[in-house]
C-alpha positions as CSV (number, residue, x, y, z in Angstrom):
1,X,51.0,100.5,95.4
2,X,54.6,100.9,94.1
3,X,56.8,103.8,95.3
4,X,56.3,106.1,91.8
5,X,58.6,108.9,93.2
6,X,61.2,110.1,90.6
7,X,64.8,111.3,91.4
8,X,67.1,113.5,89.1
9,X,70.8,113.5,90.1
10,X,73.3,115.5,88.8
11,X,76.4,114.0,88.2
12,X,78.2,117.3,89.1
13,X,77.1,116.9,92.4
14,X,76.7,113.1,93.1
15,X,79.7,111.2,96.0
16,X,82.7,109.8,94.4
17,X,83.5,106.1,95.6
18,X,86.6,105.0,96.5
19,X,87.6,103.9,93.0
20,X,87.2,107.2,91.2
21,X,83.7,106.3,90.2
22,X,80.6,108.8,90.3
23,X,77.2,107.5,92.2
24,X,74.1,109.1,89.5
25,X,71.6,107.3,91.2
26,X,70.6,104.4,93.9
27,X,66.6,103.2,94.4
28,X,65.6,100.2,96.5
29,X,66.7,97.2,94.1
30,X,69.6,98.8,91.7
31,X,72.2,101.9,91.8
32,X,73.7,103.4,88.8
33,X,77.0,104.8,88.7
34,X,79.3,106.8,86.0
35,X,82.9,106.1,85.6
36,X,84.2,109.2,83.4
37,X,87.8,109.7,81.9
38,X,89.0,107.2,83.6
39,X,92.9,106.9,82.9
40,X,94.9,103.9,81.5
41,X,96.2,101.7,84.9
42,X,97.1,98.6,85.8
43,X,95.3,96.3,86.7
44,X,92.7,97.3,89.7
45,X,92.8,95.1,93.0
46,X,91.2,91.9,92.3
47,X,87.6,91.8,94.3
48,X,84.2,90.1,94.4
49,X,81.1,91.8,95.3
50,X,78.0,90.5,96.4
51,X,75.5,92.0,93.7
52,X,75.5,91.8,89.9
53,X,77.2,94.6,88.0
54,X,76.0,95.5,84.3
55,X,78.4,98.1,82.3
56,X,78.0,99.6,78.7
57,X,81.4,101.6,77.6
58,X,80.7,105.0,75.9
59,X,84.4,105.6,75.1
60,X,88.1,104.2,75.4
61,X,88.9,100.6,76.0
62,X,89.6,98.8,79.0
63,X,89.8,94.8,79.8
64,X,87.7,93.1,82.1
65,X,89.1,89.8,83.8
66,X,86.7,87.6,85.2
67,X,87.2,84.1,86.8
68,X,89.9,83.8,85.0
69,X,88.6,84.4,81.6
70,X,89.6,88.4,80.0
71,X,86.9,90.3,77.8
72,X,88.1,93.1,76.0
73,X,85.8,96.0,76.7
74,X,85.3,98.7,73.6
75,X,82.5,101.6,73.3
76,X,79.3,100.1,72.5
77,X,80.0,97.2,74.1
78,X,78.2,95.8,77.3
79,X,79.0,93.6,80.4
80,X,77.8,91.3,83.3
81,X,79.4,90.4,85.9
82,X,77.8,87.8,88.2
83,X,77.4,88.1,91.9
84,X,80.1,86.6,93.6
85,X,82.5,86.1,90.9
86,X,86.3,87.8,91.4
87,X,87.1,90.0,88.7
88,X,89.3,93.2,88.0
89,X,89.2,95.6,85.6
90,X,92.8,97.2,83.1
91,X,92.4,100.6,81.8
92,X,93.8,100.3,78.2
93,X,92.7,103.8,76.4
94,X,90.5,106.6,78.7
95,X,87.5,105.0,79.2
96,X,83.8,106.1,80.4
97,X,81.5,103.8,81.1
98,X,78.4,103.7,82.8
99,X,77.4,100.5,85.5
100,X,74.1,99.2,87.0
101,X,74.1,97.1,90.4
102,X,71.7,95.0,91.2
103,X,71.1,95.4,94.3
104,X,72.9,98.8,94.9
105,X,76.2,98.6,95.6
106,X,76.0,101.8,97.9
107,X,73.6,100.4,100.5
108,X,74.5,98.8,104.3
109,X,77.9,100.2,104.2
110,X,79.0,97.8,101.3
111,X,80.8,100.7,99.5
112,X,81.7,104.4,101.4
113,X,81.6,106.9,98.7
C-alpha cells in the first residue's frame, strides 16, 4: 500500500539552500521549493544537476540559459530542465518562482540547505 501520509510546510519555517532558495516540501520521488523576491544578478554559476527541475514564474522576469540555448522566463510561464544538462539562470526584474525536482534535489547530501 502506498505511503498516504500528508505533510504541510510552512514556508516561514522551511531551510534556505545555498542559493537563496526556500525548501516547502521533499517526499520520496520529488521536492518542491520557493524562490521568493529574488533580486536582479548576473548570471548564477553555471551547473548541472542530476535530477529534472520543473519551474512556473509567479512574478518578475529572469532568463534561463540552457545548453547553450536562452529562454526568457516571464510570470505565467513554465520550464524544464533535463537531468544532466548545464544551465544557469539571469535575474532580469524580482522574480518568484516556484520549482519541482524530480528526484529531490535535497536528498544524499546533493544540496546542504
Amino acid at each position: 500500500m502506498a505511503d498516504t501520509t500528508v505533510t504541510k510546510v510552512s514556508s516561514a519555517h522551511s531551510p534556505t539552500g545555498s542559493q537563496g532558495e526556500v525548501y516547502l516540501a521533499s517526499g520520496k520521488r520529488v521536492s518542491m521549493r520557493l524562490w521568493r523576491d529574488e533580486e536582479p544578478t548576473q548570471d548564477k554559476p553555471k551547473h548541472r544537476h542530476e535530477y529534472e527541475v520543473v519551474g512556473y514564474v509567479i512574478a518578475g522576469r529572469a532568463e534561463l540559459e540552457i545548453e547553450g540555448q536562452t529562454v526568457r522566463l516571464e510570470p505565467g510561464d513554465s520550464w524544464v530542465v533535463p537531468a544532466g544538462s548545464e544551465h544557469t539562470y539571469r535575474i532580469l526584474e524580482t522574480f518568484t518562482a516556484v520549482e519541482a525536482t524530480a528526484p529531490p534535489a535535497k536528498v544524499h547530501g546533493r544540496e546542504k540547505a
